[in-house]
C-alpha positions as CSV (number, residue, x, y, z in Angstrom):
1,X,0.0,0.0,0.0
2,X,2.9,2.3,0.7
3,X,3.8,2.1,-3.1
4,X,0.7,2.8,-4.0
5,X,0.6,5.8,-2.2
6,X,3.6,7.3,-3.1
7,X,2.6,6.7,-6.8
8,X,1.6,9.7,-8.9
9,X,-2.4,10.2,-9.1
10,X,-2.5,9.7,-13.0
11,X,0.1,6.7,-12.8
12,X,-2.7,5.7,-10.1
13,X,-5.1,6.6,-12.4
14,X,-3.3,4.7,-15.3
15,X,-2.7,1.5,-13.1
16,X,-6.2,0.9,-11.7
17,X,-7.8,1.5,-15.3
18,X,-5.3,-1.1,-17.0
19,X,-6.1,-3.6,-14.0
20,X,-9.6,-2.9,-14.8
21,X,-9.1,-3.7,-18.9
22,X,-7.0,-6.9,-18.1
23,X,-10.2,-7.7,-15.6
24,X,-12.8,-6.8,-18.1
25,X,-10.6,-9.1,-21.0
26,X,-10.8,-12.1,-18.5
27,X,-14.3,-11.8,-18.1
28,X,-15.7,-11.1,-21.7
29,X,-13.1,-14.1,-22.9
30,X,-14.0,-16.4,-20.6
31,X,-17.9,-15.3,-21.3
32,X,-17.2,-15.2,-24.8
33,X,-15.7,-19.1,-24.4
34,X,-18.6,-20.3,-22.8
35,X,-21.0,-18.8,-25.4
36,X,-19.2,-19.6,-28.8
37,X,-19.1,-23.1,-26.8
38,X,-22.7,-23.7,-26.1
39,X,-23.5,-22.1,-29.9
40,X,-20.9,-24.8,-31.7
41,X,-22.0,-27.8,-29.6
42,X,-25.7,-26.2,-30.7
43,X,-24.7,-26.3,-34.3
44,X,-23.1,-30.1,-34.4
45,X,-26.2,-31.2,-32.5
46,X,-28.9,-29.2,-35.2
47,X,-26.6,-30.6,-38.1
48,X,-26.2,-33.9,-36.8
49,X,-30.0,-33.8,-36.3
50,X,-30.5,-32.9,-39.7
51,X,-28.0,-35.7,-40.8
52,X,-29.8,-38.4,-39.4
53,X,-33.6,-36.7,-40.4
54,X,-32.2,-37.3,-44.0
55,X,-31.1,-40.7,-43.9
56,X,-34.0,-41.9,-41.8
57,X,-36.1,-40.1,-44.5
58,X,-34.5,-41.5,-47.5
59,X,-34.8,-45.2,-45.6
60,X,-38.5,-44.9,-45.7
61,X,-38.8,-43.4,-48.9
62,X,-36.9,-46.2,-50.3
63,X,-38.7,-49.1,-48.4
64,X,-42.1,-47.5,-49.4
65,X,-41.3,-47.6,-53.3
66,X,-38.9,-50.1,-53.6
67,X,-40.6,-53.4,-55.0
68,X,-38.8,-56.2,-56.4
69,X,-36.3,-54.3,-58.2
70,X,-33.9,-54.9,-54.8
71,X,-34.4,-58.3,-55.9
72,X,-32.3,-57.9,-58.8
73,X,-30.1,-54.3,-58.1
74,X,-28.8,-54.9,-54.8
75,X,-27.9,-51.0,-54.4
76,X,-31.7,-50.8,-54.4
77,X,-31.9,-51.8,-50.9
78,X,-32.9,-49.5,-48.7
79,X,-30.2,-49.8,-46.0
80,X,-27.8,-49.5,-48.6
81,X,-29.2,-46.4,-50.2
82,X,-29.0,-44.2,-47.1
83,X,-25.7,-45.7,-46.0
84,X,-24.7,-44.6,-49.6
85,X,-26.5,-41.5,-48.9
86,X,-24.7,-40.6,-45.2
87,X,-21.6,-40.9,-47.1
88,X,-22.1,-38.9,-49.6
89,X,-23.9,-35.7,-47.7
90,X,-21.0,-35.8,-45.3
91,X,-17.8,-35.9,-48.0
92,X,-15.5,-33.3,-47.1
93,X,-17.0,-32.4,-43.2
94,X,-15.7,-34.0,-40.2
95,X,-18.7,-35.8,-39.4
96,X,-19.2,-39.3,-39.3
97,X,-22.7,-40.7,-40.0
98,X,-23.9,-44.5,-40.0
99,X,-26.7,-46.6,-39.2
100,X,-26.6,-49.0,-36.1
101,X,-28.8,-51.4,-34.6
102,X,-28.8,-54.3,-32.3
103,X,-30.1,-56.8,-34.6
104,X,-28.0,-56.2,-37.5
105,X,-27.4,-57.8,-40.7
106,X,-24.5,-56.2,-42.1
107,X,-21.5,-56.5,-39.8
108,X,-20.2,-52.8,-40.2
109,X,-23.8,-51.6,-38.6
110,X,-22.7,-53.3,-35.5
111,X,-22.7,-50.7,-32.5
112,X,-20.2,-49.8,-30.0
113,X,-20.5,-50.0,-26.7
114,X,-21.9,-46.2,-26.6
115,X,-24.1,-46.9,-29.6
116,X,-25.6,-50.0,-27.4
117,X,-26.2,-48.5,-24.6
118,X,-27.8,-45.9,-25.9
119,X,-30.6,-48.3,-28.4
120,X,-31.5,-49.9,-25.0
121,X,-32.5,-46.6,-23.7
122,X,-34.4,-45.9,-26.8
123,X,-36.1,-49.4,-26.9
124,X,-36.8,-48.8,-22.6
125,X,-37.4,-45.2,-22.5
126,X,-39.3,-44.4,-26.1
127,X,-36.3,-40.8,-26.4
128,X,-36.4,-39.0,-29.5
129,X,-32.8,-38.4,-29.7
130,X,-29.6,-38.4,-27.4
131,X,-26.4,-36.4,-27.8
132,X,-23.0,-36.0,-25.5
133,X,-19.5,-35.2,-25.6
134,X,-17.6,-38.9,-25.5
135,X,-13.8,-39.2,-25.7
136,X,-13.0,-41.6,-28.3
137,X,-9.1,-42.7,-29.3
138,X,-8.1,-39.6,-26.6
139,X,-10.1,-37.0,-28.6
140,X,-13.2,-35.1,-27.8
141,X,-16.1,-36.5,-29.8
142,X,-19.6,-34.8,-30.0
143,X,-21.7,-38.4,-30.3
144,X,-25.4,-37.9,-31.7
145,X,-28.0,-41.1,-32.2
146,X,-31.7,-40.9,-33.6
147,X,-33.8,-43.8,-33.4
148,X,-35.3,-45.5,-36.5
149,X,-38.6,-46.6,-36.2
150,X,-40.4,-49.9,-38.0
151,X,-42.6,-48.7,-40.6
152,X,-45.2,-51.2,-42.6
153,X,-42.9,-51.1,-45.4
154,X,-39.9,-52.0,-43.1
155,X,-42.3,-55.3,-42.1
156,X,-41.7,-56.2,-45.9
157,X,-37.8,-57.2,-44.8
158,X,-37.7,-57.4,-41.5
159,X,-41.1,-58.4,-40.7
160,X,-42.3,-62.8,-40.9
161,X,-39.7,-64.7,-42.7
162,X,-41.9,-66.8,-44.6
163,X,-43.1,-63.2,-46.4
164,X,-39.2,-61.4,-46.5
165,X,-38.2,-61.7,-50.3
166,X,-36.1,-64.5,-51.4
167,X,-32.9,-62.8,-52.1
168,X,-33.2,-61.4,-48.1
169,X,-34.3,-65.4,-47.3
170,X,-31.5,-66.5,-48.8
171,X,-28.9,-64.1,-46.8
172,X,-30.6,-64.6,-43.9
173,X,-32.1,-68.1,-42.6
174,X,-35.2,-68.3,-40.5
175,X,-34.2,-67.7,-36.8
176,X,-32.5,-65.0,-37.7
177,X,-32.4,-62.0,-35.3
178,X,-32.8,-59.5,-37.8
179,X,-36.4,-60.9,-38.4
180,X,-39.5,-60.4,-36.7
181,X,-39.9,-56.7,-36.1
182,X,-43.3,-55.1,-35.0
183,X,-44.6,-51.6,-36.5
184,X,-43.6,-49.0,-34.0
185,X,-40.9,-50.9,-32.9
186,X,-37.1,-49.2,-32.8
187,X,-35.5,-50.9,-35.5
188,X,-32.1,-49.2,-35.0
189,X,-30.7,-45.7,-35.2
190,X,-28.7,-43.6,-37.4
191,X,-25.1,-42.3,-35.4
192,X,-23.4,-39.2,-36.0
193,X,-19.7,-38.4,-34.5
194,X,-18.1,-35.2,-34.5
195,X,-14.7,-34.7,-33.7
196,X,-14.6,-31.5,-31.6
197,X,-11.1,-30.6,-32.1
198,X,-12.0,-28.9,-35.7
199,X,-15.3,-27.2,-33.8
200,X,-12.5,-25.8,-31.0
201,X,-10.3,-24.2,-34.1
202,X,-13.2,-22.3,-35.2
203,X,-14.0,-21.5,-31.8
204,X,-10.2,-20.0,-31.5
205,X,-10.5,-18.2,-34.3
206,X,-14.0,-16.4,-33.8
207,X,-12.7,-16.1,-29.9
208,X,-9.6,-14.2,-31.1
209,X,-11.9,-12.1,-33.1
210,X,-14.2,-11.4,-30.6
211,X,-11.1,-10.5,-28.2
212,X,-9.9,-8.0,-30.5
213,X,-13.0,-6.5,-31.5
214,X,-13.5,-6.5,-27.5
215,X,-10.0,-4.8,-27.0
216,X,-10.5,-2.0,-29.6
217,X,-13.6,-1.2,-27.5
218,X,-12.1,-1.3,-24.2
219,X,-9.4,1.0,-25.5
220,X,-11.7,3.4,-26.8
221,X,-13.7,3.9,-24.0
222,X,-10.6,3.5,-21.2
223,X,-8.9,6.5,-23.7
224,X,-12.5,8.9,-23.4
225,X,-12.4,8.0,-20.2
226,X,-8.9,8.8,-19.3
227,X,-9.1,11.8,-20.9
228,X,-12.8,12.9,-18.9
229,X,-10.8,12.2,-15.9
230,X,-8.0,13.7,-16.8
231,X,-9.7,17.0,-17.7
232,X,-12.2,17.2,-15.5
233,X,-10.4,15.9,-11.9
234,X,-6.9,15.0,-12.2
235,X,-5.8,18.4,-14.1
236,X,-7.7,20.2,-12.1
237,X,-6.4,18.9,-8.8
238,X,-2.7,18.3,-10.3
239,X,-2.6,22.4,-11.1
240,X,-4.5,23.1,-7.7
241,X,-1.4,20.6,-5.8
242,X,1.0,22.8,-7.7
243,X,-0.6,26.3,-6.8
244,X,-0.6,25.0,-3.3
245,X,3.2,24.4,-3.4
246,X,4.3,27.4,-4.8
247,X,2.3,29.0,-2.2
248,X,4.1,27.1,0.5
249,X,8.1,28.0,-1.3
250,X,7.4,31.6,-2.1
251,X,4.7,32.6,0.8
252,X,2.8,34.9,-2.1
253,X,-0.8,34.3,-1.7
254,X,-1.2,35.8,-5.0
255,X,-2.4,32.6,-6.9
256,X,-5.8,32.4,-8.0
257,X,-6.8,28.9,-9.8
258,X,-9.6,29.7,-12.4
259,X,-13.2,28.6,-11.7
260,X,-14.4,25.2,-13.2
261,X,-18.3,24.9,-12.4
262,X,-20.4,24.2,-9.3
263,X,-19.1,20.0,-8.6
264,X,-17.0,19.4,-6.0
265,X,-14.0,20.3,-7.7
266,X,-15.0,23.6,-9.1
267,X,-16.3,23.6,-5.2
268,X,-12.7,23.4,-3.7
269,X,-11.2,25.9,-6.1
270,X,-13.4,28.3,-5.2
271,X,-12.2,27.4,-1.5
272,X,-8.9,27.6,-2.6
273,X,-8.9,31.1,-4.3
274,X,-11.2,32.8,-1.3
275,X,-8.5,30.9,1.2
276,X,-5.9,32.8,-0.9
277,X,-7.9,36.3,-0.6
278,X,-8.4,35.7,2.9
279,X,-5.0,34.9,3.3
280,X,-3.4,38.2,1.2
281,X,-5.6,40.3,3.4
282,X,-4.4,38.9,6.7
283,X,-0.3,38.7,5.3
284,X,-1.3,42.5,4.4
285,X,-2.9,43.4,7.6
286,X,0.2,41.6,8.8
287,X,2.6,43.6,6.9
288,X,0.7,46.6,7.8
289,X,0.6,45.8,11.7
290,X,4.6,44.8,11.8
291,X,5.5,48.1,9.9
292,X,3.1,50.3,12.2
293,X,5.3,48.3,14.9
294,X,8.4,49.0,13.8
295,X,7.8,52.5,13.2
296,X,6.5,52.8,17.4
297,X,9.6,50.9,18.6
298,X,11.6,53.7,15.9
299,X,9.8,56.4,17.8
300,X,10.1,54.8,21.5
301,X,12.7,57.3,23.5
302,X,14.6,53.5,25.0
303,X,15.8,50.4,23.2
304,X,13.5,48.1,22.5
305,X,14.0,44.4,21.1
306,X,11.5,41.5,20.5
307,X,13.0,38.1,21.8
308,X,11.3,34.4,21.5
309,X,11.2,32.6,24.6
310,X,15.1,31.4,24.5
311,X,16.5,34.6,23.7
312,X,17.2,35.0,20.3
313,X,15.9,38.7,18.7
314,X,14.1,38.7,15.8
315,X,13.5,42.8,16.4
316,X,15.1,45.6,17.4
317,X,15.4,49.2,17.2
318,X,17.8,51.4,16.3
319,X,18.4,52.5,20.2
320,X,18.8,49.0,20.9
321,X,21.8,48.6,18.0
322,X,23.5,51.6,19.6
323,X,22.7,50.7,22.9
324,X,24.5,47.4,22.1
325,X,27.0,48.3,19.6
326,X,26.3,46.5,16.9
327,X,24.4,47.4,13.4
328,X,20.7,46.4,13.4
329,X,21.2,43.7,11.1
330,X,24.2,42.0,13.5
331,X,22.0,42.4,16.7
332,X,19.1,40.0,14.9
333,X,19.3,36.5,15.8
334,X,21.5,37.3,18.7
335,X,20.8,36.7,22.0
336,X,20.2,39.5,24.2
337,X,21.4,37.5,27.2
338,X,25.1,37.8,25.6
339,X,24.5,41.6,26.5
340,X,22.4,41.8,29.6
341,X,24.3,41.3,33.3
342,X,23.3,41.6,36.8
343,X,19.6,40.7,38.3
344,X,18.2,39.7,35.2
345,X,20.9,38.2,33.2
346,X,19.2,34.8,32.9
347,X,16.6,32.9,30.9
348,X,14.9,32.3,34.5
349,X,14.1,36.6,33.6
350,X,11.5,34.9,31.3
351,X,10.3,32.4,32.9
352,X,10.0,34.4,36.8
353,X,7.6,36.9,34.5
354,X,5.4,34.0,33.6
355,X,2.1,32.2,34.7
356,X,0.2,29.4,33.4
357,X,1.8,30.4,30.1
358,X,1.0,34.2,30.9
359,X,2.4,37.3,32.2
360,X,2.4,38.1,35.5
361,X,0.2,41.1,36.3
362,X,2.5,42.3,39.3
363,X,5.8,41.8,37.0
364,X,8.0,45.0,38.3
365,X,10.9,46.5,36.0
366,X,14.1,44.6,36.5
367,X,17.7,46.1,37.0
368,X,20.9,45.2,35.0
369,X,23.7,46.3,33.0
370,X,24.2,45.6,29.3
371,X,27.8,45.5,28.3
372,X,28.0,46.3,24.2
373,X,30.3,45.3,21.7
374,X,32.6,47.3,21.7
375,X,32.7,47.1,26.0
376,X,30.6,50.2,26.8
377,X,28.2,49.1,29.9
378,X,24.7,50.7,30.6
379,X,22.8,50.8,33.4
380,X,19.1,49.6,32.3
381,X,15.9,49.0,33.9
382,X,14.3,46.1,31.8
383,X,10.7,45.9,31.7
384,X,8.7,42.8,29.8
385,X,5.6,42.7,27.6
386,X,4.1,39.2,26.6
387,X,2.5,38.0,23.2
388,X,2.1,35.4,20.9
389,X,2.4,35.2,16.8
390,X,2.0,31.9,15.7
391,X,2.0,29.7,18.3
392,X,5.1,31.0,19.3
393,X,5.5,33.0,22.9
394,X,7.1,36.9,21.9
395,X,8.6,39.1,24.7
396,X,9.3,42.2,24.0
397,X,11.9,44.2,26.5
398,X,12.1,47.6,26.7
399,X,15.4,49.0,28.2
400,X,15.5,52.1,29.5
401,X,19.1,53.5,30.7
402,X,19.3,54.6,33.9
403,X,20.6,57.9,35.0
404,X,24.0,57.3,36.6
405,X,24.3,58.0,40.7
């Protein structure tokens, strides 16, 4: 936190709103993921739904006008046709379409153990459909079945033996499984598998597109943003920081920031400049009262310096510099118990005139002897007044020489 703090406001500024961009990204990505997921695993499952419509249509279609020409074109058959069919809708896409079923006659319509499992269900349950994401060989496969269901004209093949036509009788013998269907009945199922590994690539791709249609978005609104902000609080308050330190180097209370509305920062300008009138007038009334001052202690007939609490004396009048030898300037920052001897030579002169931080009503005029620069000694009689600038405790001694006896 302490780095943080020390950091410039619009490096702040610039931090948090980068954080927030890299948090926003996360988000829409991950959210964008999830969608472009749930609309490809959508699409497989519609198109592998319309794979399997076709075939189980062109099965009917065939069983339904296909006489006793199968009898002599064996490409006539109806399996055959849509197997035929499957292949040739699906040529050049990654999906995989054949029919299954659990009383097979051709060996290659035998199902796996998925396939299986899922006919039961279909024979138990009476579904419509079934779809799932299956991992097959180590790779992702979307996996999509839709039962086949006996027709009349299916009854023609797979119905009685005794009324199946002799080329089927003479493939398949009486007692064979593939016999004895009822209308209604689920015959088998067409299967559809998808590998998802080409769905994820498109995903990548429209995801990276997505991202960086995202991004240019971000960055135009993070840059209006910025530069709202920048305008309308950070400038503002950077040139306000400023003003506020030149004040504090030069002590001019001159600056005046110009006004920016009625918010709150247009609010704390306005403190700011009235602050700064309020503060010219009192540093002029200040100037005014030290001058008027200056000019009494000019005027005053003894020598008269202002000392804080340990001594030191920040003024002093031009009685006081003769009476100690020195030039004005050279008597300021001295302390005026390097000149003062006798009775109240001592801090304790100070402190003996104080109460509870104020002075003593019944202080009486002290006597002592200032010795000057140059060794000229002066009988005084030191009297103390008490005030405060500041914070600071001022005493201002007034030393009036004492007619020698």
């Amino acid at each position: 936190m302490s780095r943080l703090a020390n950091l410039h406001l619009r490096t702040k500024f610039n931090l948090i709103m980068s954080l927030l961009l890299i948090s926003l990204l996360i988000a829409a990505a991950y959210l964008s993921y999830r969608k472009q997921q749930a609309l490809v695993l959508k699409f497989a499952a519609d198109n592998a739904r319309n794979f399997a419509r076709q075939i189980i249509e062109t099965r009917d279609y065939m069983s339904g006008v296909v006489g006793d020409e199968a009898e002599r074109n064996y490409d006539l058959v109806p399996q055959v046709v849509a197997s035929r069919v499957a292949k040739r809708i699906t040529s050049g896409t990654p999906y995989y379409v054949r029919q299954v079923s659990l009383r097979y006659r051709n060996p290659e319509n035998s199902p796996d153990g998925y396939e299986a499992s899922r006919l039961k269900e279909f024979n138990q349950l009476g579904a419509k459909e079934s779809s799932s994401l299956e991992t097959i060989g180590g790779r992702l496969t979307f996996r999509y079945m839709q039962p086949m269901v006996a027709v009349e004209s299916c009854l023609a093949c797979h119905g009685e033996y005794d009324s199946a036509p002799a080329f089927v009788r003479a493939r398949f013998p009486r007692g064979h499984y593939s016999y004895g269907y009822r209308s209604g009945e689920v015959i088998g199922a067409v299967s559809v598998s998808i590998p998802m590994a080409e769905l994820y690539r498109q995903i990548g791709t429209n995801l990276r597109q997505d991202l960086l249609y995202r991004v240019g978005i971000f960055l135009i609104i993070i840059m209006v943003m910025g530069w709202i902000l920048r305008r309308s609080i950070i400038g503002p308050v950077k040139e306000l920081a400023e003003s506020i330190t030149r004040v504090t180097r030069t002590g001019s209370f001159h600056e005046r920031l110009l006004p920016r509305g009625n918010d709150e920062i247009g609010t704390l300008i306005k403190s700011f400049n009235e602050m700064m009138v309020e503060l010219e007038q009192r540093n002029l009334q200040s100037s005014e009262a030290d001058a008027r001052y200056r000019s009494l202690m000019e005027m005053a007939g003894s020598a008269v310096v202002t000392c804080l609490q340990d001594g030191r004396i920040i003024i002093a009048n031009q009685r006081a510099a003769d009476l100690f030898g020195l030039p004005r300037k050279s008597v300021l920052g001295r302390n005026i118990f390097e000149f003062i001897s006798g009775e109240g030579s001592g801090k304790e002169l100070f402190a003996a005139s104080m109460v509870d931080g104020k002075l003593r009503p019944d202080v009486e005029s002290t006597m002592g002897t200032v010795r000057g620069f140059r060794g000229r000694t002066t009988r005084v009689e030191l009297s103390i007044a008490l005030s405060e600038s500041e914070q600071q405790l001022l005493f201002t001694v007034i030393l009036r020489e004492h007619p020698r006896g």
